[in-house]
ZADORO-402223 format. One record per atom (N, C-alpha, C): residue number from 0; residue in one letter; atom name; x negated, y negated, z. Coordinates in steps of 0.001 Angstrom, whole numbers. Each point is the difference from the previous one (the first is absolute). Last residue first. Example, Ala and Ser with C-alpha at 12.3 -4.5 7.8 and 13.67 -1.06 7.14 Angstrom:
# residues 2
@pos: 1&code: S&site: N&east: -12850&north: 2250&up: 7080 $
@pos: 1&code: S&site: CA&east: -820&north: -1190&up: 60 $
@pos: 1&code: S&site: C&east: 770&north: -1090&up: 730 $
@pos: 0&code: A&site: N&east: -290&north: 5720&up: -70 $
@pos: 0&code: A&site: CA&east: 890&north: -1190&up: 0 $
@pos: 0&code: A&site: C&east: -900&north: -1200&up: 0 $
END
This chain:
# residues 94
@pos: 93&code: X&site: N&east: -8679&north: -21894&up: -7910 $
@pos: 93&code: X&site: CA&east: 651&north: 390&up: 1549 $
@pos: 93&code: X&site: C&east: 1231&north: -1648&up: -37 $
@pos: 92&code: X&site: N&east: -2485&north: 3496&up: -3690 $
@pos: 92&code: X&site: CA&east: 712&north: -1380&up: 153 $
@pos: 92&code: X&site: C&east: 268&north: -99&up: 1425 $
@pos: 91&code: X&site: N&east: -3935&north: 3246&up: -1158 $
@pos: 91&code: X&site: CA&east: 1383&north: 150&up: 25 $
@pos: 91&code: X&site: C&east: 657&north: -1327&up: 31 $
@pos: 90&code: X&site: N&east: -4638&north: 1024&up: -628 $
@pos: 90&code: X&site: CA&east: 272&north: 529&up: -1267 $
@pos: 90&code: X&site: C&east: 1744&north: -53&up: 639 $
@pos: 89&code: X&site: N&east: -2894&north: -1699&up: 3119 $
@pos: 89&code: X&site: CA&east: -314&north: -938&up: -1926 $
@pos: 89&code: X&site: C&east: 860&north: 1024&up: -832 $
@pos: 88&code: X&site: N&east: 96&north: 1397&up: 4557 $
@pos: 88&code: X&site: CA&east: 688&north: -1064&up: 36 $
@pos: 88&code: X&site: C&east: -412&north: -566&up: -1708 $
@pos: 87&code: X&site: N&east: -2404&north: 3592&up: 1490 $
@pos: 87&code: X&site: CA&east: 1522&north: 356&up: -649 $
@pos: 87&code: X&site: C&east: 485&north: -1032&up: 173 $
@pos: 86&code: X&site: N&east: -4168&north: -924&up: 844 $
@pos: 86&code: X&site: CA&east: -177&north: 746&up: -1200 $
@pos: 86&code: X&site: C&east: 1684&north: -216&up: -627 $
@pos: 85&code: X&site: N&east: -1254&north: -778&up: 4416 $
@pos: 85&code: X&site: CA&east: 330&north: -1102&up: -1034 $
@pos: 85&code: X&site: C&east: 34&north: 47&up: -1429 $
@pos: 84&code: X&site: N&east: -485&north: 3566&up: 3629 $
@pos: 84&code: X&site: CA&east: 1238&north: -606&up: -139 $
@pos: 84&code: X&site: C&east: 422&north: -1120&up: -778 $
@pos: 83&code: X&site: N&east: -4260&north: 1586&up: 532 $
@pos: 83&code: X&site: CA&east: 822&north: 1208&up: -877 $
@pos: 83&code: X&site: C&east: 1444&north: -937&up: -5 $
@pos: 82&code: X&site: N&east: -2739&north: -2050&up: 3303 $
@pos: 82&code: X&site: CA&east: -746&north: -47&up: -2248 $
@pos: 82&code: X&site: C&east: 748&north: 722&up: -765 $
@pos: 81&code: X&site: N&east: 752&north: 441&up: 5086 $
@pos: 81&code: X&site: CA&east: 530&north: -1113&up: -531 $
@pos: 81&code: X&site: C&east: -24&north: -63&up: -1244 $
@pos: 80&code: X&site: N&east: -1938&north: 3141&up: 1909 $
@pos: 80&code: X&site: CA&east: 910&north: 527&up: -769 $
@pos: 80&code: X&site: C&east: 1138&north: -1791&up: -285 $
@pos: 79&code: X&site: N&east: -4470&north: 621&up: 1497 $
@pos: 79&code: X&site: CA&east: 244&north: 906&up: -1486 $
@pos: 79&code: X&site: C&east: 1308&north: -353&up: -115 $
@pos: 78&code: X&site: N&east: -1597&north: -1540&up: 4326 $
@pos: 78&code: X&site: CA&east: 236&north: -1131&up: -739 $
@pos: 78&code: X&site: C&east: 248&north: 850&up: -1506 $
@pos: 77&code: X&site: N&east: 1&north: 2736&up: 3498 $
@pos: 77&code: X&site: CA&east: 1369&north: -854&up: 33 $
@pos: 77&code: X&site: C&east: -123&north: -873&up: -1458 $
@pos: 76&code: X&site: N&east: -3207&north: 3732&up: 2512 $
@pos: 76&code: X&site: CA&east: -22&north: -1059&up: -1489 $
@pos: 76&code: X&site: C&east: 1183&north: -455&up: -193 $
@pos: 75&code: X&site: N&east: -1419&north: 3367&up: 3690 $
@pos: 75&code: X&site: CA&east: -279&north: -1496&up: 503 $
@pos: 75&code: X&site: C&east: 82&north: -1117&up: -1785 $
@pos: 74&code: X&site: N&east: 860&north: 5119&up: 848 $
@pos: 74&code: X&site: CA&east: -1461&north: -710&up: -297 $
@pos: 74&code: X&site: C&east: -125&north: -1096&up: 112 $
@pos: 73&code: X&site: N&east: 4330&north: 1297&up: 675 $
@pos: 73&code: X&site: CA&east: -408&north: 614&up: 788 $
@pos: 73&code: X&site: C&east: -1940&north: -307&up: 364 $
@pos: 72&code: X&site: N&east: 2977&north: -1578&up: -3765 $
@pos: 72&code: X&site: CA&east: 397&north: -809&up: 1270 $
@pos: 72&code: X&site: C&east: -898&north: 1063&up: 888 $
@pos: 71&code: X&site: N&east: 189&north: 2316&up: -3658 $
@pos: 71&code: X&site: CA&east: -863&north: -1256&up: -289 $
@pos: 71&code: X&site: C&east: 361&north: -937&up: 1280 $
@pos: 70&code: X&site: N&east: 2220&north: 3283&up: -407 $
@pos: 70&code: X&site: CA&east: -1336&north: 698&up: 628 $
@pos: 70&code: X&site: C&east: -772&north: -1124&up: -98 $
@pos: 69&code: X&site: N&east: 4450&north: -265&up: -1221 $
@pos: 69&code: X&site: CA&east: -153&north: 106&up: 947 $
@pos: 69&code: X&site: C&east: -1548&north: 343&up: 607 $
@pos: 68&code: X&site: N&east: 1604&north: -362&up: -4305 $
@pos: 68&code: X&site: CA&east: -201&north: -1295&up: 775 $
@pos: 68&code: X&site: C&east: -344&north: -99&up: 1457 $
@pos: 67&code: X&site: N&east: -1556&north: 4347&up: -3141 $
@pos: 67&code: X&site: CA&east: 1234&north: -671&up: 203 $
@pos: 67&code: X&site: C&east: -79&north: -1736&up: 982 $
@pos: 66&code: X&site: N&east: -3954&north: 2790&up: -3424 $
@pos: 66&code: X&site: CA&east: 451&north: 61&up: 1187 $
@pos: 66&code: X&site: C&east: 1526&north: -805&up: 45 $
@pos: 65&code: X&site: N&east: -3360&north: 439&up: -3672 $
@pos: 65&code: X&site: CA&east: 900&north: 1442&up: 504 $
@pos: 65&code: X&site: C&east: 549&north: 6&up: 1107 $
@pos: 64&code: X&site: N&east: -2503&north: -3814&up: -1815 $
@pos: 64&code: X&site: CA&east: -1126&north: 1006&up: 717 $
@pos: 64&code: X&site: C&east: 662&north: 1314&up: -2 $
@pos: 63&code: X&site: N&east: 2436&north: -4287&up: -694 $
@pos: 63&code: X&site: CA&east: -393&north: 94&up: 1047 $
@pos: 63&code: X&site: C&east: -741&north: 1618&up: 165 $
@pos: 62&code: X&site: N&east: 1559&north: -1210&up: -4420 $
@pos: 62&code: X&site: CA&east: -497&north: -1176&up: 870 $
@pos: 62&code: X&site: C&east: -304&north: -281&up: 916 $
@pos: 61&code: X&site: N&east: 2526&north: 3908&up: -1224 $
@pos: 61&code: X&site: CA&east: -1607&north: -103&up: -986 $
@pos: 61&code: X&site: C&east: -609&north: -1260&up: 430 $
@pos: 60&code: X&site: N&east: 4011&north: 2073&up: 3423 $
@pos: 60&code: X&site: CA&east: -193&north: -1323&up: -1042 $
@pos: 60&code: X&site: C&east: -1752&north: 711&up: -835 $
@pos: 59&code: X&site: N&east: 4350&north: 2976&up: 3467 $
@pos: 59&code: X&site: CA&east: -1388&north: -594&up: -504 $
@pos: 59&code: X&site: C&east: -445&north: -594&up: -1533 $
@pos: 58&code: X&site: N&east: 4735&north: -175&up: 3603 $
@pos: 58&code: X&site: CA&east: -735&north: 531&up: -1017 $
@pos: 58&code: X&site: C&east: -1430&north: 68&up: -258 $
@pos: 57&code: X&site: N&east: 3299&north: -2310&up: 3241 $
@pos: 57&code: X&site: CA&east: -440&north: 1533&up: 408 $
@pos: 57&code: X&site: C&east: -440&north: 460&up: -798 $
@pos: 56&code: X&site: N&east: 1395&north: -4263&up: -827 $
@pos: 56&code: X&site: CA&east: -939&north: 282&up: 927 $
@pos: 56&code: X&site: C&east: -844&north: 911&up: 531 $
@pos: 55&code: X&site: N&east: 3693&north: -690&up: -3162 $
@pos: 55&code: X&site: CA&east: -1242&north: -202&up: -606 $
@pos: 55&code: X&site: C&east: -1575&north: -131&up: 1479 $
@pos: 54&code: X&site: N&east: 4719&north: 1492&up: 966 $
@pos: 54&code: X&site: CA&east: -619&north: 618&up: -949 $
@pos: 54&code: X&site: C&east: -800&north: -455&up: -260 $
@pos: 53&code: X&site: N&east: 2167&north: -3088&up: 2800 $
@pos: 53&code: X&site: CA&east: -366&north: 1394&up: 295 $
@pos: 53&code: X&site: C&east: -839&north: 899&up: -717 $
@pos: 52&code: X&site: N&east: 1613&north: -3590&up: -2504 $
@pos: 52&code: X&site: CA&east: -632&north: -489&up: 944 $
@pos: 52&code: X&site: C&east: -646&north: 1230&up: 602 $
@pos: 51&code: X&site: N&east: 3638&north: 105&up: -2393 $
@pos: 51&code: X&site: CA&east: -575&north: 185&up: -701 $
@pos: 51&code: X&site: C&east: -1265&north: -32&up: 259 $
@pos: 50&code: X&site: N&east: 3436&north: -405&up: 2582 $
@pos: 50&code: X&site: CA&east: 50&north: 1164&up: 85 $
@pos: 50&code: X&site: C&east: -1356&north: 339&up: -1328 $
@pos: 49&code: X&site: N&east: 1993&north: -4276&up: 1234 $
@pos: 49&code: X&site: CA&east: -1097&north: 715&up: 890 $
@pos: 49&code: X&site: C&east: -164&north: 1205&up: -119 $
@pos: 48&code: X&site: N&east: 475&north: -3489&up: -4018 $
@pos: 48&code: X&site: CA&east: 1179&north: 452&up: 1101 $
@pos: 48&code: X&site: C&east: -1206&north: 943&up: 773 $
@pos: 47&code: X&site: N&east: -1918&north: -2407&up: -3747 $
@pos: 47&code: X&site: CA&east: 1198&north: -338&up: -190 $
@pos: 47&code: X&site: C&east: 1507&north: 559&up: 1284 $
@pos: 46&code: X&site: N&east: -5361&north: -862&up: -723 $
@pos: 46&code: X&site: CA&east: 612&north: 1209&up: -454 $
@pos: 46&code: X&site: C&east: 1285&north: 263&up: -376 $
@pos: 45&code: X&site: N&east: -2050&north: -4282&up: 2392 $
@pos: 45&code: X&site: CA&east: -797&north: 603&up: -1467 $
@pos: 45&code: X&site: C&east: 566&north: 1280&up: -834 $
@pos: 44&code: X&site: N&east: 1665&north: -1161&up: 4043 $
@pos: 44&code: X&site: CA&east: 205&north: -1501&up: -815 $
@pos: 44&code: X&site: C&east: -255&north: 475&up: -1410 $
@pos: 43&code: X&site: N&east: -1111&north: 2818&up: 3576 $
@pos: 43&code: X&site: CA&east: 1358&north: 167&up: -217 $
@pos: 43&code: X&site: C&east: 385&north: -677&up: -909 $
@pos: 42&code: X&site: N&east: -4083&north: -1313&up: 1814 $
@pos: 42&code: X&site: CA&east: -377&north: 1608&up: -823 $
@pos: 42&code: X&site: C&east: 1778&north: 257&up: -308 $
@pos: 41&code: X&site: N&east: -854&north: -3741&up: 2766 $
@pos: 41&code: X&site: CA&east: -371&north: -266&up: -1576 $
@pos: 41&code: X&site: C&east: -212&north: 1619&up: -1007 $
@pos: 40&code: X&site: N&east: 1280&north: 254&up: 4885 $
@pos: 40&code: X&site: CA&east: 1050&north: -888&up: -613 $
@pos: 40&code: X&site: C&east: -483&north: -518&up: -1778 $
@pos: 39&code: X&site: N&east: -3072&north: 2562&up: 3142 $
@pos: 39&code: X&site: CA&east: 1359&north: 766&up: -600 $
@pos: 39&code: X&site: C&east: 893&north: -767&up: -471 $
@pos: 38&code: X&site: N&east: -3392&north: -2394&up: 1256 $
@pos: 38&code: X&site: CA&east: -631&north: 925&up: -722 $
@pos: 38&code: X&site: C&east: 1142&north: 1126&up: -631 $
@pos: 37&code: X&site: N&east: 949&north: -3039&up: 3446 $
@pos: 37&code: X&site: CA&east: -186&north: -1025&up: -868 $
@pos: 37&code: X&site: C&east: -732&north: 1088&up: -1335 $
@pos: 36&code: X&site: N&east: 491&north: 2128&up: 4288 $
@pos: 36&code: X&site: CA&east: 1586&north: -286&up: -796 $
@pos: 36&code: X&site: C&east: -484&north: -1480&up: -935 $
@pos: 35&code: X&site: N&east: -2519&north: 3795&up: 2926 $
@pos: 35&code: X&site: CA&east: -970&north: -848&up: -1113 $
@pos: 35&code: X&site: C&east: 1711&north: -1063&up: -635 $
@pos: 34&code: X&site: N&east: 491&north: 2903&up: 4033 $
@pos: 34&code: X&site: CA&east: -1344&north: -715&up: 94 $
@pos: 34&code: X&site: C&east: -7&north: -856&up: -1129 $
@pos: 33&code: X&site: N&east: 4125&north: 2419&up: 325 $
@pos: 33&code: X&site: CA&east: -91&north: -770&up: 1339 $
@pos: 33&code: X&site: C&east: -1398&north: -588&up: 284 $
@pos: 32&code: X&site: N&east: 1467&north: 2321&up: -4138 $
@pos: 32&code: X&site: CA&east: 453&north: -1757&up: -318 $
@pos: 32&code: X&site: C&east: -363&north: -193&up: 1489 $
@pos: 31&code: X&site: N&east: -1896&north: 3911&up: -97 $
@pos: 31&code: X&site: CA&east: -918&north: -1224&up: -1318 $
@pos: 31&code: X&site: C&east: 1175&north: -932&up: 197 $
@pos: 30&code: X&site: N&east: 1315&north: 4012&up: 1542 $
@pos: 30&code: X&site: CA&east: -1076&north: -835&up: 1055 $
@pos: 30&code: X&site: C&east: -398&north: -544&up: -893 $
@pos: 29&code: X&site: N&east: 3629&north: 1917&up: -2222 $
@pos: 29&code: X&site: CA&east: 311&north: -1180&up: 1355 $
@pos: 29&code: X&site: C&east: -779&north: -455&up: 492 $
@pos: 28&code: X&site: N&east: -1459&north: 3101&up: -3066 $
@pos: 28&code: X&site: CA&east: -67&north: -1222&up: -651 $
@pos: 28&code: X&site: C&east: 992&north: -1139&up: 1317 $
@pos: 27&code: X&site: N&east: -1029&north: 4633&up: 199 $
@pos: 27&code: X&site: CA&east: -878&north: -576&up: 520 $
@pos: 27&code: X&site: C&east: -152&north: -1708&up: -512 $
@pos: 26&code: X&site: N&east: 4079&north: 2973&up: 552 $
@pos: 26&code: X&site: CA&east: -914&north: -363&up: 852 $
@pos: 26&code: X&site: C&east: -901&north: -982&up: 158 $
@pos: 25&code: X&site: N&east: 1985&north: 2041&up: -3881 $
@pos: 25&code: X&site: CA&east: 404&north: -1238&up: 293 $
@pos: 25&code: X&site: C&east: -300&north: -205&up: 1135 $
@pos: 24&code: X&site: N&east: -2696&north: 3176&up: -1377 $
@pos: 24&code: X&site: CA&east: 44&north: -495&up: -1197 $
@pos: 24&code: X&site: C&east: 976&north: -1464&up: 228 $
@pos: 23&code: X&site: N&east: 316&north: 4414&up: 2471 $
@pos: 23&code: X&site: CA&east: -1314&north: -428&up: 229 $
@pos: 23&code: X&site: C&east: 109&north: -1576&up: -519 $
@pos: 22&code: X&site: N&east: 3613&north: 2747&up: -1033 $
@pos: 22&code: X&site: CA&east: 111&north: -861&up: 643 $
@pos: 22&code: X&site: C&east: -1113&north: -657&up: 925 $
@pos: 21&code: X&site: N&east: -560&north: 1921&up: -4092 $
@pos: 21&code: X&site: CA&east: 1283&north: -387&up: -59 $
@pos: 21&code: X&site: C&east: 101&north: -972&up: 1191 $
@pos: 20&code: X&site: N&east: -2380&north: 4073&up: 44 $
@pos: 20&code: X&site: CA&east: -238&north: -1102&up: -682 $
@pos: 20&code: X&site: C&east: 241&north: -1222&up: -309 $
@pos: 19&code: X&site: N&east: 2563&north: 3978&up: 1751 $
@pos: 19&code: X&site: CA&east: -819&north: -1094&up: 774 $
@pos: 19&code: X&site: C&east: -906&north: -871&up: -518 $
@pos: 18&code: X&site: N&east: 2898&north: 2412&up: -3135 $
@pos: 18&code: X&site: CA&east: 816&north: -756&up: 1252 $
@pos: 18&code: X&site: C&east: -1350&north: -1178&up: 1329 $
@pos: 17&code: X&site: N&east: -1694&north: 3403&up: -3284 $
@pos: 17&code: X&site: CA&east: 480&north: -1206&up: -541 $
@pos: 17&code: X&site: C&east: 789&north: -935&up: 1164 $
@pos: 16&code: X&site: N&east: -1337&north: 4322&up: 795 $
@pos: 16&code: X&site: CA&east: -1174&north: -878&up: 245 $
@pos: 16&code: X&site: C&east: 290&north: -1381&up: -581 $
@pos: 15&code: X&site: N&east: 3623&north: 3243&up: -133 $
@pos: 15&code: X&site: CA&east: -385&north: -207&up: 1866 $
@pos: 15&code: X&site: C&east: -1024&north: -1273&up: -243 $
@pos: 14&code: X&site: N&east: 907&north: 2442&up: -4429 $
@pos: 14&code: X&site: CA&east: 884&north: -1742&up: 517 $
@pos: 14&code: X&site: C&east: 18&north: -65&up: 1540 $
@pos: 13&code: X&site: N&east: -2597&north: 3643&up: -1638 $
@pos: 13&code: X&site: CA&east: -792&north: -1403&up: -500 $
@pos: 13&code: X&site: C&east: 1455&north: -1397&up: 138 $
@pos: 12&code: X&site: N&east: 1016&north: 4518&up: 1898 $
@pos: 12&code: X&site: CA&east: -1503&north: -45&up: 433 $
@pos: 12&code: X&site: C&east: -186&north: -1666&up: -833 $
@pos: 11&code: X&site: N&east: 3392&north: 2163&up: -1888 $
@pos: 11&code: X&site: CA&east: 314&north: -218&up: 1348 $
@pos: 11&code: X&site: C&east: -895&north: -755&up: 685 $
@pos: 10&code: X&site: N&east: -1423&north: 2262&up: -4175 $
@pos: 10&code: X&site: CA&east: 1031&north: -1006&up: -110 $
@pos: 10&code: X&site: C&east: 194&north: -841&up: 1222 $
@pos: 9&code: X&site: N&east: -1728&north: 3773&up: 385 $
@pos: 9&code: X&site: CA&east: -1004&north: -661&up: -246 $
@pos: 9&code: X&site: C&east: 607&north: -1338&up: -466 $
@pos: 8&code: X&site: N&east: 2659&north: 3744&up: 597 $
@pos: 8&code: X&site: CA&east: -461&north: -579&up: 1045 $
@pos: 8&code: X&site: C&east: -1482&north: -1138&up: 168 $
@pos: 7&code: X&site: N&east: 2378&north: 2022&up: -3927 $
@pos: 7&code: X&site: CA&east: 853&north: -769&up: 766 $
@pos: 7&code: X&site: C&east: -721&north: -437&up: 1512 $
@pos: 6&code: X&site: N&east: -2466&north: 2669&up: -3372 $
@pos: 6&code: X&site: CA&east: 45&north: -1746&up: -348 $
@pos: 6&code: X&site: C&east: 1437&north: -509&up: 477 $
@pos: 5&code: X&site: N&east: -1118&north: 4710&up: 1243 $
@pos: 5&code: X&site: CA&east: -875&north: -869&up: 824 $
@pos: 5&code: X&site: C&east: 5&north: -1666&up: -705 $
@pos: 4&code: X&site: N&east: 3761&north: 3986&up: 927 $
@pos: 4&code: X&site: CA&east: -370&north: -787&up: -1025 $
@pos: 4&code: X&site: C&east: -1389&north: -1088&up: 635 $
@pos: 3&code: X&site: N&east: 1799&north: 5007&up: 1957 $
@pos: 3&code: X&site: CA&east: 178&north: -1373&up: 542 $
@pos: 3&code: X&site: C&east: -701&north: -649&up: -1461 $
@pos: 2&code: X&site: N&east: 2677&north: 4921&up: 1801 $
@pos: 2&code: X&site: CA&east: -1248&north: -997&up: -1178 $
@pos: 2&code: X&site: C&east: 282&north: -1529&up: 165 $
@pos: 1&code: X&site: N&east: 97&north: 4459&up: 3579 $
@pos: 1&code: X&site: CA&east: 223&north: -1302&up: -606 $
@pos: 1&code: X&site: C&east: -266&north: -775&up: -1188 $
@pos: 0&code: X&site: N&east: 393&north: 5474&up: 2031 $
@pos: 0&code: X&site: CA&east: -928&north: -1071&up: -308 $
@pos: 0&code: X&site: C&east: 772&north: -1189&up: -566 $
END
C-alpha cells in the first residue's frame, strides 16, 4: 500500500487552479485593452500598473453587487464602472 500525503496532493491540485487562474485573469484583461482600451488604459492609470488592473477586475467589488468587472460589462453597465473608476482616480494622484 501507498501512502500517499493527501495535503501534498491537494497542494498540487490548488497551484494547477492557481496557475490557470492566473492565466484566465491576463487573458481576459488583453480582451478589454482590444475593446474597452480607453477603460483599461485609465483603470491601469488609476491602479498604478496592469497587473494591478487585471486583478481588480477579476475580483468581486461590494460596490458592484459582489460581482466582478467583468460581469458588470457583461450586464451591459460599462457606464458603473466608469463611476467606480472615478471613485479610484479621486483617491489616487494620477
Amino acid at each position: 500500500m501507498r501512502n500517499v500525503d493527501p495535503f501534498k496532493n491537494m497542494g498540487a491540485r490548488l497551484e494547477a487552479i492557481h496557475a490557470t487562474r492566473e492565466q484566465v485573469a491576463f487573458a481576459a484583461f488583453s480582451l478589454l485593452e482590444e475593446r474597452r482600451r480607453d477603460f483599461s488604459n485609465m483603470l491601469v492609470i488609476g491602479l498604478g500598473n496592469r497587473t494591478r488592473a487585471v486583478w481588480w477586475m477579476s475580483m468581486r467589488h461590494r460596490n458592484l453587487d459582489g460581482r466582478n468587472a467583468y460581469q458588470v460589462i457583461a450586464d451591459g453597465e460599462e457606464d458603473r464602472l466608469w463611476d467606480v473608476l472615478e471613485g479610484i482616480r479621486s483617491t489616487t494622484e494620477i
